[in-house]
C-alpha angles and dihedrals in degrees: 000000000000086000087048101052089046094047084054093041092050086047095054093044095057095041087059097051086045088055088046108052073042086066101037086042092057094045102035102036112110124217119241120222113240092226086083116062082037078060104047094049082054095056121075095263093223097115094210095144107241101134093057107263134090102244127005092239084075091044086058092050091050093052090047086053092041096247099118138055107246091219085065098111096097080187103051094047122190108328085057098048084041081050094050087042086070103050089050105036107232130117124257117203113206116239121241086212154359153216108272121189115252122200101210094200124076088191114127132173082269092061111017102111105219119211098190138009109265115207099158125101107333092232123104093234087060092051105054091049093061118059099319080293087283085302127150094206110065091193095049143111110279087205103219098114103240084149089059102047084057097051109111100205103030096259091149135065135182116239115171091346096297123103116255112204118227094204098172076062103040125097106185100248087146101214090130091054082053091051107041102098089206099055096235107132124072137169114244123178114261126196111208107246101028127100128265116217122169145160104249089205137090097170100130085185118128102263097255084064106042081055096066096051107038129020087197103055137101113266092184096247093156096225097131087035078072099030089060106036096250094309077116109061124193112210125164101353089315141104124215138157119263088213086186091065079037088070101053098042126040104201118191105273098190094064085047105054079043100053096035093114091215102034093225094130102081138172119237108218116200113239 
């Protein structure tokens, strides 16, 4: 009789919490706009957080509630962010360009000058943090590809242990600028059609020194500073583009690459 009376009690007891999350579930639920989940099946479902949220669900969420562009989605692109613009009413204007990852290092297996031999954990951020990763060049590319595994659509492959950019692929996320230990990616705009010239360096060594440790690498001569009628700007040791003259002045990039004594300023051809 005892065990009959406990089986009914704990019964009884069940059946009323169950009434009551009944009740809280009925006045405290909150209903979801359908927009969402219209929204989420728009977006590329990888949840790789380029946009800027952990999953795209919450992306979604965000667009509904107007706090996020709904052009976020780096993967989708622009038939995903026209299609959102549909669900939520709302125009999207197509860019006449967009952020492109840059490598600021022109270093390979065929050119990185190594000091000592490196068997620890093959990432870069593991490497630099032993030793330089045997490098000479303590501002170099490591060459283990931690920028490749974080690209969300493949935009970057490994040749001779050094990234190669797809930038006909890449949509700026920047989650390879976030990863490379060294700093030495960065998005720049990029205009289809026009021509991408860069400085693949980011020694800020005096030139004597940058010498020793990399054949390939700027030593501020200041030779496309006058070349270029100051569009190349040489700072701490260190030559880059002021794409803001750049864009008042075209010089002639071609002289330039050529007369560069190092060839360390490149230019990066889509596929």
């Amino acid at each position: 009789m005892l065990l009959l009376y406990s089986i009914l009690i704990t019964v009884g007891l069940g059946l009323f919490f169950a009434f009551i999350l009944f009740i809280a579930d009925k006045k405290l639920r909150v209903e979801e706009d359908p927009r969402v989940e219209k929204i989420e099946k728009a977006l590329a479902g990888l949840n790789c957080g380029a946009c800027g949220y952990p999953s795209c669900r919450l992306a979604a969420e965000a667009m509904v509630k107007g706090e996020a562009d709904i052009g976020a989605c780096l993967v989708g692109g622009e038939n995903a962010a026209t299609e959102i613009a549909g669900i939520v009413g709302k125009e999207f204007k197509k860019k006449t360009h967009k952020n492109i990852a840059v490598v600021h290092c022109g270093i390979d297996s065929t050119t990185r000058q190594i000091t000592a031999g490196y068997n620890g954990v093959k990432t870069c951020i593991a490497a630099n943090l032993t030793m330089q990763g045997g490098m000479a060049c303590r501002y170099g590319c490591l060459g283990f590809g931690d920028c490749a595994k974080v690209c969300p659509v493949d935009a970057i492959t490994m040749k001779n242990n050094a990234p190669m950019i797809d930038i006909e692929k890449c949509i700026g996320c920047g989650k390879c600028v976030k990863v490379c230990p060294r700093h030495i990616i960065s998005l720049r705009l990029h205009v289809p059609g026009e021509r991408l010239v860069d400085v693949a360096c980011s020694n800020i060594e005096p030139g004597k020194q940058v010498r020793a440790v990399c054949k390939i690498g700027c030593i501020a001569c200041g030779i496309c500073q006058k070349l270029s009628e100051g569009v190349f700007e040489v700072n701490d040791n260190l030559s880059r583009i002021n794409f803001q003259k750049a864009k008042e002045k075209t010089p002639d990039w071609d002289i330039i690459i050529q007369k560069c004594p190092t060839h360390c300023i490149l230019e990066i051809k889509t596929k």
